[in-house]
N, CA, C and O atoms as a printed pandas DataFrame, in Angstrom:
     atom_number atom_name residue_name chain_id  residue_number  x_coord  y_coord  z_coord
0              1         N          UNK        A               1   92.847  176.726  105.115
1              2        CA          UNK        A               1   91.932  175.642  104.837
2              3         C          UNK        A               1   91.709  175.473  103.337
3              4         O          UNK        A               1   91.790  174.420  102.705
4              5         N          UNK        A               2   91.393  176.773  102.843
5              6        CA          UNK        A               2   91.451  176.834  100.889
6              7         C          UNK        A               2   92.484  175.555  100.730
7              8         O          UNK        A               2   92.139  174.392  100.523
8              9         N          UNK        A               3   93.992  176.103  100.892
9             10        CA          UNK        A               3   94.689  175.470  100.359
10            11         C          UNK        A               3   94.636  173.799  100.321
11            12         O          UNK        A               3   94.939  172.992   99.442
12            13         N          UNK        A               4   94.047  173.633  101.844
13            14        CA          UNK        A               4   94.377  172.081  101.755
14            15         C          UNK        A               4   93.152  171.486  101.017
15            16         O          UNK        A               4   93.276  170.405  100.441
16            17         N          UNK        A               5   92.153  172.053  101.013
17            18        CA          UNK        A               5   91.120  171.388   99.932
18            19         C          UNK        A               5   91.786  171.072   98.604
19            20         O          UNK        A               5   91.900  169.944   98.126
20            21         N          UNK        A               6   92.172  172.102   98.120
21            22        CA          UNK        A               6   92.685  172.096   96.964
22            23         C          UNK        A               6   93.507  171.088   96.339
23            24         O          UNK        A               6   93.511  170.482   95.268
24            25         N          UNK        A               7   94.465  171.139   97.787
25            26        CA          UNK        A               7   95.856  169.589   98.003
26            27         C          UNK        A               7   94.846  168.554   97.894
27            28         O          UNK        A               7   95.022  167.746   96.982
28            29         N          UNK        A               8   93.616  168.378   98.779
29            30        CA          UNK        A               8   93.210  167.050   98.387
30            31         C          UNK        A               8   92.243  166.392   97.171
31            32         O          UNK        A               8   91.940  165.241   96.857
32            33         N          UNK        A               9   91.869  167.943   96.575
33            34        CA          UNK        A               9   91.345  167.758   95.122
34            35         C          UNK        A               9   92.630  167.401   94.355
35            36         O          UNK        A               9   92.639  166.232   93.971
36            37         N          UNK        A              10   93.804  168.185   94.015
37            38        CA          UNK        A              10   94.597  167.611   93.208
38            39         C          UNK        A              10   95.197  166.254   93.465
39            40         O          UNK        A              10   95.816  165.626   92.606
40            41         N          UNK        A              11   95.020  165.913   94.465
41            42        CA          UNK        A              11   95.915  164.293   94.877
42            43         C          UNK        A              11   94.482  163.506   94.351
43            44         O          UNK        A              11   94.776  162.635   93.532
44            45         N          UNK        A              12   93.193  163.581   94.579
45            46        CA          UNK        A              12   92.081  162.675   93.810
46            47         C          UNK        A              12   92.617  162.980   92.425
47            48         O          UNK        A              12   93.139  161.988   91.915
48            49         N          UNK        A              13   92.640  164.151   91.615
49            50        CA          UNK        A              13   92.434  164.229   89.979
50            51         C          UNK        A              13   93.876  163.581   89.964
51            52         O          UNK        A              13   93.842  162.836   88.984
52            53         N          UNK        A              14   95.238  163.472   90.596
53            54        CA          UNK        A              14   96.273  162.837   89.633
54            55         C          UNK        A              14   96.028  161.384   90.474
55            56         O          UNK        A              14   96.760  160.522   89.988
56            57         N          UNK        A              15   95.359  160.959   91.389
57            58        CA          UNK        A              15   95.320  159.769   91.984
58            59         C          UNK        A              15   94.660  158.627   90.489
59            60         O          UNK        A              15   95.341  157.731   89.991
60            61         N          UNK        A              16   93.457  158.935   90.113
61            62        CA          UNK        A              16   92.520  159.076   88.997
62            63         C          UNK        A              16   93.291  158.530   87.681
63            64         O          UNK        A              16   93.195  157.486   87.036
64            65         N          UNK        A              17   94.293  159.971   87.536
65            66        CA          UNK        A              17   95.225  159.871   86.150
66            67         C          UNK        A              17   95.926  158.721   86.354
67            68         O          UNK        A              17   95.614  157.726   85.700
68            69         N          UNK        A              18   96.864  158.673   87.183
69            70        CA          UNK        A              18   98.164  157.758   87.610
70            71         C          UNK        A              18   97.085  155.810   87.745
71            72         O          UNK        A              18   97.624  154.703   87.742
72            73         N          UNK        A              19   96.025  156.016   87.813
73            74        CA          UNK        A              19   95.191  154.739   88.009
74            75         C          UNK        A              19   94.355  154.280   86.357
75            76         O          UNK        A              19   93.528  153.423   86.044
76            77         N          UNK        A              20   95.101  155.374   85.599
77            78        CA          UNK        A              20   94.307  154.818   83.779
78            79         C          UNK        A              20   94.886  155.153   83.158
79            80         O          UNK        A              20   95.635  156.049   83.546
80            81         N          UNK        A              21   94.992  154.659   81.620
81            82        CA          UNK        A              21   95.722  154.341   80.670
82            83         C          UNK        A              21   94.948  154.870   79.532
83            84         O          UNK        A              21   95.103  154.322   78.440
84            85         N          UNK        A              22   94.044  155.973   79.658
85            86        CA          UNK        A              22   92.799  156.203   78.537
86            87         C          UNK        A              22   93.106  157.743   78.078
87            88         O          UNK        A              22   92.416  158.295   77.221
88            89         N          UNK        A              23   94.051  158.293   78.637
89            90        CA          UNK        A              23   94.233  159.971   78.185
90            91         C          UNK        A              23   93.373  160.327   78.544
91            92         O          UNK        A              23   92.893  160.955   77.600
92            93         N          UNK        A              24   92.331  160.432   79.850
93            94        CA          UNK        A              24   91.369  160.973   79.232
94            95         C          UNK        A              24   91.186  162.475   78.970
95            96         O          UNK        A              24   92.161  163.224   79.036
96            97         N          UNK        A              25   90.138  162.868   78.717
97            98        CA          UNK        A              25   89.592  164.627   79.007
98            99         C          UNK        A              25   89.218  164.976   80.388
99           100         O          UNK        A              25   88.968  164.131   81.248
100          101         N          UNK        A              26   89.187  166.275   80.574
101          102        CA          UNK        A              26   88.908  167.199   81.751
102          103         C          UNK        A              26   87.760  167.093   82.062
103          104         O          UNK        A              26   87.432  167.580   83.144
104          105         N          UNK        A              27   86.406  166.199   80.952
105          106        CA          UNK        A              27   85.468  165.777   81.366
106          107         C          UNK        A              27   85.306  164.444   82.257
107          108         O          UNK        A              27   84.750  164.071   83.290
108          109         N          UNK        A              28   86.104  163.970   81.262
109          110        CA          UNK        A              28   86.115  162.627   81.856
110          111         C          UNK        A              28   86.625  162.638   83.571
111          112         O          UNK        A              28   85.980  162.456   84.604
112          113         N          UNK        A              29   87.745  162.870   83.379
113          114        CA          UNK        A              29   88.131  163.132   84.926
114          115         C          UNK        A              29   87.069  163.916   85.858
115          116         O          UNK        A              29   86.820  163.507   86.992
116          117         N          UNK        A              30   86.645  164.715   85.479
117          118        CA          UNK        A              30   85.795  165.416   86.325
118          119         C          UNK        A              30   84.163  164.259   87.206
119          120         O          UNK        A              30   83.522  164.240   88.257
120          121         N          UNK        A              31   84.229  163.499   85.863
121          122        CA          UNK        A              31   82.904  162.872   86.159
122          123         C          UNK        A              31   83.468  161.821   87.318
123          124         O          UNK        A              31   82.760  161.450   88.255
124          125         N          UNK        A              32   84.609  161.466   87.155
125          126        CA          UNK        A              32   85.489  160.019   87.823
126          127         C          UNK        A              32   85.938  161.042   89.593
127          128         O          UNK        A              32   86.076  160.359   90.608
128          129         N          UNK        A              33   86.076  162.343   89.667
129          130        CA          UNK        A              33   86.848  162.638   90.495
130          131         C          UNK        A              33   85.263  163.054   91.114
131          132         O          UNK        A              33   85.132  162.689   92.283
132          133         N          UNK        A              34   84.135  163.702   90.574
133          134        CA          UNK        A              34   83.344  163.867   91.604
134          135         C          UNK        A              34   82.469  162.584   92.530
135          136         O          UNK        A              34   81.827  162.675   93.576
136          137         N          UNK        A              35   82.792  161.278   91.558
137          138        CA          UNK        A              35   82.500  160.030   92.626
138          139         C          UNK        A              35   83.328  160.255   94.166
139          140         O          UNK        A              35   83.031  159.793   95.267
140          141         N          UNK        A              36   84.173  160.917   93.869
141          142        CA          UNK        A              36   84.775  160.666   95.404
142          143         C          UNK        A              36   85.078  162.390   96.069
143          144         O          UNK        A              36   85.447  162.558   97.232
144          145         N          UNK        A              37   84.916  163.185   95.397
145          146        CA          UNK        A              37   84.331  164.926   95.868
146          147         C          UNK        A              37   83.591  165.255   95.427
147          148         O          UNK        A              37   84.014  165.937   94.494
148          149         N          UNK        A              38   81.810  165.252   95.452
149          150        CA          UNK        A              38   81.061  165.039   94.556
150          151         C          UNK        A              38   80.443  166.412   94.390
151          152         O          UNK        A              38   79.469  166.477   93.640
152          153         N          UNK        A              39   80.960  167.754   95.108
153          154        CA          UNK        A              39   80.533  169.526   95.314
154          155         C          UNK        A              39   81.847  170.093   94.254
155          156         O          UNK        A              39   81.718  171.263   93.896
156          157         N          UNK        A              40   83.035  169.378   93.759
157          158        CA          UNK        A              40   84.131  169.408   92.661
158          159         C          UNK        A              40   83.376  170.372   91.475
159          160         O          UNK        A              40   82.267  170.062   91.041
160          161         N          UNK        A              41   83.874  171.188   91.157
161          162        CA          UNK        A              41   83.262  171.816   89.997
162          163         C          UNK        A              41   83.987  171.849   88.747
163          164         O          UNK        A              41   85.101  172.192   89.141
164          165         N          UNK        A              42   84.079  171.705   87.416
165          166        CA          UNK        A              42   84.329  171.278   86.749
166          167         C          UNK        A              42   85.704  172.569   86.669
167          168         O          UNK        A              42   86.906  172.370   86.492
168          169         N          UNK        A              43   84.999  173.826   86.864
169          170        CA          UNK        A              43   86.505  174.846   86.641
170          171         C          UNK        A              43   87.314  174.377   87.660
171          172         O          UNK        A              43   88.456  174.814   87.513
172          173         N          UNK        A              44   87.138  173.331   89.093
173          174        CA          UNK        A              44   88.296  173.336   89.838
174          175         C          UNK        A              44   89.320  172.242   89.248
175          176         O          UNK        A              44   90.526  172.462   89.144
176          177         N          UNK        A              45   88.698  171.037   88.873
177          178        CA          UNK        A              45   89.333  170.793   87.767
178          179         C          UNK        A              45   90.380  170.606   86.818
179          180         O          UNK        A              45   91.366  169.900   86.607
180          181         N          UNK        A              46   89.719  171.563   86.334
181          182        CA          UNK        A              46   90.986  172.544   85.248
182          183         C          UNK        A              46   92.101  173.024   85.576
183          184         O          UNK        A              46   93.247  172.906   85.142
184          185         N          UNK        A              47   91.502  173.725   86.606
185          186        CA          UNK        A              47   92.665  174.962   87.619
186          187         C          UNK        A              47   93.575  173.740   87.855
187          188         O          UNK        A              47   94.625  173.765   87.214
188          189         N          UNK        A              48   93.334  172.499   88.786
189          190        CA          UNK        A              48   94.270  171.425   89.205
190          191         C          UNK        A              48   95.039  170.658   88.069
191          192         O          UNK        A              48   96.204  170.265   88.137
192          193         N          UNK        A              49   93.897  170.472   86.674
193          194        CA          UNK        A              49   95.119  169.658   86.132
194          195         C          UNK        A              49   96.204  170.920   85.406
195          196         O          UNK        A              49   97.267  170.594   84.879
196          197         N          UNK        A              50   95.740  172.355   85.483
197          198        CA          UNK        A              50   97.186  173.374   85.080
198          199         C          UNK        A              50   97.644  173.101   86.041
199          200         O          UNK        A              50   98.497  172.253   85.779
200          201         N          UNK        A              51   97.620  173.328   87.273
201          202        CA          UNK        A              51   98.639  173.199   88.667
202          203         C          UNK        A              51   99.324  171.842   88.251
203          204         O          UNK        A              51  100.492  172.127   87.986
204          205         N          UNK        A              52   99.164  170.818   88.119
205          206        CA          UNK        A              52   99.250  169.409   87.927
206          207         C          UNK        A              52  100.477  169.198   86.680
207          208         O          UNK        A              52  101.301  168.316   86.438
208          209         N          UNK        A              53  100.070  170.633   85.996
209          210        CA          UNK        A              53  100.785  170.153   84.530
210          211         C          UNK        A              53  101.871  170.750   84.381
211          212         O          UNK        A              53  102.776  170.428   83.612
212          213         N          UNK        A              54  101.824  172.080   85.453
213          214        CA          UNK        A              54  103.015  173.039   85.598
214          215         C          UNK        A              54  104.140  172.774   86.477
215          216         O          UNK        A              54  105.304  173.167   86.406
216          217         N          UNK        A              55  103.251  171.635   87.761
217          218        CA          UNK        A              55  104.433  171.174   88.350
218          219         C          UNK        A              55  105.393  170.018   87.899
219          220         O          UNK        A              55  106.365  169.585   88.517
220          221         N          UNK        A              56  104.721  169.466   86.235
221          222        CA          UNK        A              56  105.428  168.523   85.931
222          223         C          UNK        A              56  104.872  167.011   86.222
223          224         O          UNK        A              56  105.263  165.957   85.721
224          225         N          UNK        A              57  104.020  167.192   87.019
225          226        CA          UNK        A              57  103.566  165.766   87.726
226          227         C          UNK        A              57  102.224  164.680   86.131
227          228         O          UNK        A              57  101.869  163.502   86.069
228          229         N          UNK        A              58  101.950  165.828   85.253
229          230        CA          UNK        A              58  101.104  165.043   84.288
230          231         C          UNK        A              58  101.253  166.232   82.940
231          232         O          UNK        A              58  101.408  167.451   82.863
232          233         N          UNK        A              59  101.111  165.126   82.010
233          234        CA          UNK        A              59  101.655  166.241   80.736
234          235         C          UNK        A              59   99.922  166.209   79.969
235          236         O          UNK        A              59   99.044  165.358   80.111
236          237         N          UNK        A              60   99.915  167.383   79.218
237          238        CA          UNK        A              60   98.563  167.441   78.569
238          239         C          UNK        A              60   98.853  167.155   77.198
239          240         O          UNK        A              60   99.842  167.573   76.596
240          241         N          UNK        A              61   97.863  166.356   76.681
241          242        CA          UNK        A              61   98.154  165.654   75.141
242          243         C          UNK        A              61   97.237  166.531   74.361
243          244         O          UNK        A              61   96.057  166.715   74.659
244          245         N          UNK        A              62   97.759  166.979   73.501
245          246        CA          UNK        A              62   96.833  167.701   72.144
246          247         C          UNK        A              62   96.837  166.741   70.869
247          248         O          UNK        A              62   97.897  166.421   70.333
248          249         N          UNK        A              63   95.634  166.313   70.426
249          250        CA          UNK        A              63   95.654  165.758   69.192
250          251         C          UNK        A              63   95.012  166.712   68.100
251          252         O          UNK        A              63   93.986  167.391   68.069
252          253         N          UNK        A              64   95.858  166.518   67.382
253          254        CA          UNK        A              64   95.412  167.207   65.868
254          255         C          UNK        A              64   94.444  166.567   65.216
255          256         O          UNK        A              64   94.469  165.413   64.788
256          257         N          UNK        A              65   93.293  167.627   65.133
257          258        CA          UNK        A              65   91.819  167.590   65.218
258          259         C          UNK        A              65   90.866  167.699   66.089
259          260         O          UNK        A              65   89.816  168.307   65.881
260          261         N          UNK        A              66   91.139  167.164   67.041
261          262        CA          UNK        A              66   90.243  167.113   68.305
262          263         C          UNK        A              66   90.520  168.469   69.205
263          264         O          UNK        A              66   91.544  169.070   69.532
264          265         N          UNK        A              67   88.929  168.682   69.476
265          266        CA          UNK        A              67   89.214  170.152   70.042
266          267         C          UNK        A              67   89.132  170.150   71.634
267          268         O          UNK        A              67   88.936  171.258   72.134
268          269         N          UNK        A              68   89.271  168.911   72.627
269          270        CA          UNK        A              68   89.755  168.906   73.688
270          271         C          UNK        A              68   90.625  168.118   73.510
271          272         O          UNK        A              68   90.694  167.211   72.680
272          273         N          UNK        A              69   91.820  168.652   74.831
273          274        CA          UNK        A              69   92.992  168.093   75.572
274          275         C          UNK        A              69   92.459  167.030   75.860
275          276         O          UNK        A              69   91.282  166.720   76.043
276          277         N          UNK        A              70   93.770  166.256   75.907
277          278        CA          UNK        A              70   93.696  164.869   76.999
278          279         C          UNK        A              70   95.080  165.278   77.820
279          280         O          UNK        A              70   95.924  166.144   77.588
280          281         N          UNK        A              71   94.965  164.328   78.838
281          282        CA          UNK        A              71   96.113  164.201   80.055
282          283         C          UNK        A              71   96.615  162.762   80.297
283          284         O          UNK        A              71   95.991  161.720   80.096
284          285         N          UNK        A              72   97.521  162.872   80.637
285          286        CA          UNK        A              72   98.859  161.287   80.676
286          287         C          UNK        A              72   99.690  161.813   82.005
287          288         O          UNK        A              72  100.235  162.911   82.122
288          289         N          UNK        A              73   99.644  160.718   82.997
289          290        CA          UNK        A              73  100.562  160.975   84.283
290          291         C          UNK        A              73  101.835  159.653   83.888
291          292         O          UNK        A              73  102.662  159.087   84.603
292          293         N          UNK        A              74  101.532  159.544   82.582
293          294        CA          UNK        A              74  102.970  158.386   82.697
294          295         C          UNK        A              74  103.279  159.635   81.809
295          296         O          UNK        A              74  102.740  160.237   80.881
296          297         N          UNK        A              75  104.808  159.753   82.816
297          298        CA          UNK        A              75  106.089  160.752   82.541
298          299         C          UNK        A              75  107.039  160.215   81.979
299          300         O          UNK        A              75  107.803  161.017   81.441
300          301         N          UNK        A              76  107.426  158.650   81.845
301          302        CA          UNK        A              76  108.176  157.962   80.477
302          303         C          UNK        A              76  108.214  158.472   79.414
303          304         O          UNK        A              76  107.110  158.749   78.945
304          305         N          UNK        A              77  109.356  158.795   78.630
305          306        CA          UNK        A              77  109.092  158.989   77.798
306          307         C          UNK        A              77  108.557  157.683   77.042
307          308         O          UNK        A              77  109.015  156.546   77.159
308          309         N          UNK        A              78  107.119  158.236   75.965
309          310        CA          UNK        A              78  106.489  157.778   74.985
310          311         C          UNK        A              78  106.000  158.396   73.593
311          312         O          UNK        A              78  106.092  159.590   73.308
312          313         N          UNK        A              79  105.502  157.467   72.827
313          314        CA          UNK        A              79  104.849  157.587   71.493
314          315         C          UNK        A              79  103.419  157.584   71.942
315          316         O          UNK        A              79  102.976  157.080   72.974
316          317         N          UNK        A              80  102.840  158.155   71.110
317          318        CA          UNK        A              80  101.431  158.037   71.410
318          319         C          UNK        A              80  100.788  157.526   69.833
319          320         O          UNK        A              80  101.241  158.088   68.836
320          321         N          UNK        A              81   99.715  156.435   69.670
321          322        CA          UNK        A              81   99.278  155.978   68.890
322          323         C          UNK        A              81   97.571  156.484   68.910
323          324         O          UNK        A              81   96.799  155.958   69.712
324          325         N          UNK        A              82   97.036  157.707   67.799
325          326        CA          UNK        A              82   95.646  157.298   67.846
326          327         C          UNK        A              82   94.415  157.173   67.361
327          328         O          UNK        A              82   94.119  157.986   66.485
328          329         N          UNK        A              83   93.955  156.729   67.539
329          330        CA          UNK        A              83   92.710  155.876   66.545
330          331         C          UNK        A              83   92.093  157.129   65.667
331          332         O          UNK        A              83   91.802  158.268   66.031
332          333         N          UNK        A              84   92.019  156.618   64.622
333          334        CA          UNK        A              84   91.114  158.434   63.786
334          335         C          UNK        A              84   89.729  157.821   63.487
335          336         O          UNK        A              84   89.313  158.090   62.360
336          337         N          UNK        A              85   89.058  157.182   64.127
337          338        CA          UNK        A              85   87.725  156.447   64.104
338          339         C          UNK        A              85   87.031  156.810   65.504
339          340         O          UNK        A              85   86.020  157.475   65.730
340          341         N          UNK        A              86   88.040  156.052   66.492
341          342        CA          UNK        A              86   87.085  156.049   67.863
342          343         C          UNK        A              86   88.058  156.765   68.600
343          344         O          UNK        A              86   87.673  156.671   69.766
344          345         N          UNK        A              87   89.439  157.642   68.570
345          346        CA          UNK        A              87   90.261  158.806   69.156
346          347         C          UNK        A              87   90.716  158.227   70.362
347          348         O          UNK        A              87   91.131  158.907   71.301
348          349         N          UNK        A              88   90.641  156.763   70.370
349          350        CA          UNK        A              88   91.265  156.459   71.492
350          351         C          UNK        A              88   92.930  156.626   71.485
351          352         O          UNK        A              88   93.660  156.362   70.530
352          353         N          UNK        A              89   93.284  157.058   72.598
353          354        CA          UNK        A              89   95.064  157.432   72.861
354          355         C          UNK        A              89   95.794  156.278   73.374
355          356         O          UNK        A              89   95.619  155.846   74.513
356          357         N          UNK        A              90   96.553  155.815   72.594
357          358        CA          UNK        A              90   97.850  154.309   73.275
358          359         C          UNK        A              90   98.584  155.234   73.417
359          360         O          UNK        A              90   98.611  156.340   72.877
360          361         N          UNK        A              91   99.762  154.347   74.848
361          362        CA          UNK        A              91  100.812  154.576   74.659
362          363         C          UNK        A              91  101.784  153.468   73.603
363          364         O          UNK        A              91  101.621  152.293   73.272
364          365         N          UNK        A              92  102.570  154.236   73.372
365          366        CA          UNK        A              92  103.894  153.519   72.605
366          367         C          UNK        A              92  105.521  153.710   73.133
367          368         O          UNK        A              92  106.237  154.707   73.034
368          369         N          UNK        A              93  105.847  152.251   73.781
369          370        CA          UNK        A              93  107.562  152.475   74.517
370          371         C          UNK        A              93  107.906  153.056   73.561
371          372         O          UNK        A              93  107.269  152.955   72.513
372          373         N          UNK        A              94  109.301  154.023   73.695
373          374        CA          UNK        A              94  110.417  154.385   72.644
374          375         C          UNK        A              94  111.336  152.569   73.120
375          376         O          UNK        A              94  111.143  152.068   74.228
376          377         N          UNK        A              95  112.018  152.059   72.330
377          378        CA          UNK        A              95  112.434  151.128   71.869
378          379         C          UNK        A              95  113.749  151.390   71.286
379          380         O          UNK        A              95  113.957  151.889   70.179
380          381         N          UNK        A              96  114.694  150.968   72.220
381          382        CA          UNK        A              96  116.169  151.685   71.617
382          383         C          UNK        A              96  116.608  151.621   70.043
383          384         O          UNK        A              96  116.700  150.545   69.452
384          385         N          UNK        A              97  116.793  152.512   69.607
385          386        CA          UNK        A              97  116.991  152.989   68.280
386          387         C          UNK        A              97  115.920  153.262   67.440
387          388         O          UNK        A              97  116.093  153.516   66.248
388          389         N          UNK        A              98  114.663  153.227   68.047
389          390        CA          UNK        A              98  112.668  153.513   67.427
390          391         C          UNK        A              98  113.218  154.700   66.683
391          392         O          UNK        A              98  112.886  154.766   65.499
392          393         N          UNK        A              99  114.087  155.758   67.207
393          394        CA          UNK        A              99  114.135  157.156   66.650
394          395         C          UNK        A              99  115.346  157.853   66.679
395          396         O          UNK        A              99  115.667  158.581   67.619
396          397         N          UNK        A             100  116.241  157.598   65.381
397          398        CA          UNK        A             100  117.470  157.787   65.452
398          399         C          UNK        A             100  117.650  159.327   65.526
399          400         O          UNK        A             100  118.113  159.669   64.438
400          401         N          UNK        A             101  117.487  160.410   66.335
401          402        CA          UNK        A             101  117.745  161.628   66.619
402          403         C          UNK        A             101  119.139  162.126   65.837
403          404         O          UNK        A             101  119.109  163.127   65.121
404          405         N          UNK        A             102  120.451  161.292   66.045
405          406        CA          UNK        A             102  121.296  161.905   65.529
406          407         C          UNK        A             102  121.475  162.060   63.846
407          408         O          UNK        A             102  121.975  162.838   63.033
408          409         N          UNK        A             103  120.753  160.835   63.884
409          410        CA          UNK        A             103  120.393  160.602   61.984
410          411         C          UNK        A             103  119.847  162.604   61.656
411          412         O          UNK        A             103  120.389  163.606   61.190
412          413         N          UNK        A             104  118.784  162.314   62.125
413          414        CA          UNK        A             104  117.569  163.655   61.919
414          415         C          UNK        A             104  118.714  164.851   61.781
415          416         O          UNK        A             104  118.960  165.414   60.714
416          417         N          UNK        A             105  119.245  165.085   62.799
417          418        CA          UNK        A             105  120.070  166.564   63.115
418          419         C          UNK        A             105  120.974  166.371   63.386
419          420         O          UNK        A             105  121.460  166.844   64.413
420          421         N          UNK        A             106  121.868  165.263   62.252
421          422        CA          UNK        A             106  123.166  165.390   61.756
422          423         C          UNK        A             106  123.448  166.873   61.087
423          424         O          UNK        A             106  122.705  167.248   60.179
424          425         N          UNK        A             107  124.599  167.766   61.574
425          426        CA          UNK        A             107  124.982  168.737   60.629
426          427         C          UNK        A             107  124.358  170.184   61.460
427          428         O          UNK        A             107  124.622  171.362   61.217
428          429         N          UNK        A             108  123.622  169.720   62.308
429          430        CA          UNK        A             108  123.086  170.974   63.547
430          431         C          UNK        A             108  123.189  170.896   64.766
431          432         O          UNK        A             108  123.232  169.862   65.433
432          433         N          UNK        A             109  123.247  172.261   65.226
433          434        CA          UNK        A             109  123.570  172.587   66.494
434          435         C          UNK        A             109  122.276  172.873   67.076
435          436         O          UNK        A             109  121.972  174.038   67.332
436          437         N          UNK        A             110  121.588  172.035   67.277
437          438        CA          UNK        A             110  120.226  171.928   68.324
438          439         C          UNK        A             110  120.758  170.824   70.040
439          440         O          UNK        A             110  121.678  170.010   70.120
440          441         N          UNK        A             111  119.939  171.175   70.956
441          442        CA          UNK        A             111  119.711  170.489   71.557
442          443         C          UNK        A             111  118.247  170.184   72.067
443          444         O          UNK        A             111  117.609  171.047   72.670
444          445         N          UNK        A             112  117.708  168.857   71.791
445          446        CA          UNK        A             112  117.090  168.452   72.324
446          447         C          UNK        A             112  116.505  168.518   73.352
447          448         O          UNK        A             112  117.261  168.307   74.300
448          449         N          UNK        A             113  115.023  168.807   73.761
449          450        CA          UNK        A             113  115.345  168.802   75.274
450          451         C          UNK        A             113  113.907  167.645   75.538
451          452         O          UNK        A             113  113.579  167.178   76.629
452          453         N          UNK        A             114  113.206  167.378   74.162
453          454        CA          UNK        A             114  112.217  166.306   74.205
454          455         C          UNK        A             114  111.984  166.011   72.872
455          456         O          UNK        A             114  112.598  166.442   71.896
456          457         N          UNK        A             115  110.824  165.057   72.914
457          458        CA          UNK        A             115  110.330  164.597   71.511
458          459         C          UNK        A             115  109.044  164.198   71.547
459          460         O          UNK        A             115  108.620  163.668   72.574
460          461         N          UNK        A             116  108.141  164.403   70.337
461          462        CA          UNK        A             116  107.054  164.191   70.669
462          463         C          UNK        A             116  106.334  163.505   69.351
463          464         O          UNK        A             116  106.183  164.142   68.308
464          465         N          UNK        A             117  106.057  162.615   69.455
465          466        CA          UNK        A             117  105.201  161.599   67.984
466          467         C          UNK        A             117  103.729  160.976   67.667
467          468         O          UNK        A             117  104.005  159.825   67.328
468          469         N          UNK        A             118  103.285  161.020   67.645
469          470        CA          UNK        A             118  101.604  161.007   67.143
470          471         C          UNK        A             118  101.733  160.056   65.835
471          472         O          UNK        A             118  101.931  160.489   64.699
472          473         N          UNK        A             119  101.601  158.818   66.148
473          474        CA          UNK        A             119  101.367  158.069   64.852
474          475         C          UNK        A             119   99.581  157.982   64.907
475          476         O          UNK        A             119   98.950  157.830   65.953
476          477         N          UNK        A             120   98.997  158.111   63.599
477          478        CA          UNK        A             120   97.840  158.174   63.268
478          479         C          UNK        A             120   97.595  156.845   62.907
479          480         O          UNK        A             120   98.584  156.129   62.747
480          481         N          UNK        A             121   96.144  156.221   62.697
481          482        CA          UNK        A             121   95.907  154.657   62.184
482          483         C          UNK        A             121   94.447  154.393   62.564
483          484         O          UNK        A             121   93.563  155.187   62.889
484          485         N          UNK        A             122   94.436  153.135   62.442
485          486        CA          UNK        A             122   93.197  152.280   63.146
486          487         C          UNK        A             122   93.813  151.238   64.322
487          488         O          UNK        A             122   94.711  150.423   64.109
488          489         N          UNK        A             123   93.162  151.437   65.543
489          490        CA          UNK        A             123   93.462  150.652   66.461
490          491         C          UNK        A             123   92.758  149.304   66.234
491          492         O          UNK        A             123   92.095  149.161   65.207
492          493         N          UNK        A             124   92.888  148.049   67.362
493          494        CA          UNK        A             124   93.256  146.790   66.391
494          495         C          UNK        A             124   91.400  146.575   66.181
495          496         O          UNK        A             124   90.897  146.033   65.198
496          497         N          UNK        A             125   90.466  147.261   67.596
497          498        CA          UNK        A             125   89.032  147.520   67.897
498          499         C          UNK        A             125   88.164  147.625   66.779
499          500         O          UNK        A             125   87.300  146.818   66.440
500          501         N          UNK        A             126   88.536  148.904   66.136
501          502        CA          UNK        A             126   88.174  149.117   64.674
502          503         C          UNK        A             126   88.197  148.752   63.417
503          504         O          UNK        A             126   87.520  148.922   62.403
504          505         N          UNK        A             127   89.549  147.981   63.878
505          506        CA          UNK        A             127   89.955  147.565   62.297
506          507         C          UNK        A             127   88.602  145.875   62.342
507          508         O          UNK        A             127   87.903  145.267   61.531
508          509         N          UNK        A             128   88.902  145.811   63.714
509          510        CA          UNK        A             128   87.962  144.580   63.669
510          511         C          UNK        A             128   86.736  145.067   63.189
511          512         O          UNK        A             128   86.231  144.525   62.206
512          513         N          UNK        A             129   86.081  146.197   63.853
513          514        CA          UNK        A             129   84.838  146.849   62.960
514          515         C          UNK        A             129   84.622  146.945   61.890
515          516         O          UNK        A             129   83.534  146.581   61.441
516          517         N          UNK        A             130   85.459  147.398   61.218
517          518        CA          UNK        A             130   85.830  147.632   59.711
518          519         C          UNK        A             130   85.517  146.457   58.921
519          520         O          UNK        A             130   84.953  146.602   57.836
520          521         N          UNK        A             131   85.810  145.369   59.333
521          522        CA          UNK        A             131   86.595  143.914   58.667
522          523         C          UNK        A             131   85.370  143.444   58.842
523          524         O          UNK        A             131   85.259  142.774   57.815
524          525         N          UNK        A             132   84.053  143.279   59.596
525          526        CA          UNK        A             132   82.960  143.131   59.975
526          527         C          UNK        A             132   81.690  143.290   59.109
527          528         O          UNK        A             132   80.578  143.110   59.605
């Protein structure tokens, strides 16, 4: 019985992910997933989005500076764009030729097995703030 609770906590927390576009945090989700398991405790959670992240099904985003994770269930590869005002997370398509890899590690014997990019800025929200 454990187990299948568990199955139907993790199918709400990636149901959740796979339904927004906001990265959010382990808070955030938590507050969104106990609308619909509302006894959810914030360590179960956690435990689900590692289960979640180990099976591959959602990747965890670290931004430099910020001292919580965010999470992304789009498994496309992407760029991530984010705000250094209000820390909101875009995605960004890769765009054939966005990132000439062979340019980079011409002359080495690496293989690739991902890539990962963090462009920093003002999103368009802020800049409107700014301009204000």
């Amino acid at each position: 019985m454990a187990s299948r609770r568990g199955s139907k906590q993790r199918e709400a927390i990636l149901r959740i992910l796979q339904n927004t576009d906001i990265h959010p945090t382990a808070d955030w989700i938590y507050e969104q997933v106990r609308k619909v398991i509302p006894n959810i405790s914030l360590g179960t959670v956690y435990r689900n989005l590692n289960l979640l992240k180990d099976e591959g099904l959602i990747r965890e985003v670290t931004i430099h500076g910020s001292s919580s994770a965010r999470y992304d269930a789009n498994l496309e590869p992407h760029y991530h764009f984010i705000c250094l005002k209000c820390n909101s997370v875009y995605d960004l398509p890769i765009r054939e030729n966005s990132l000439n890899l062979e340019t980079f590690l011409a002359g080495r014997n690496f293989k690739v097995k991902f890539t990962k990019l963090d462009i920093f800025g003002l999103c368009d929200k802020c800049l409107i703030d700014e301009s204000n």
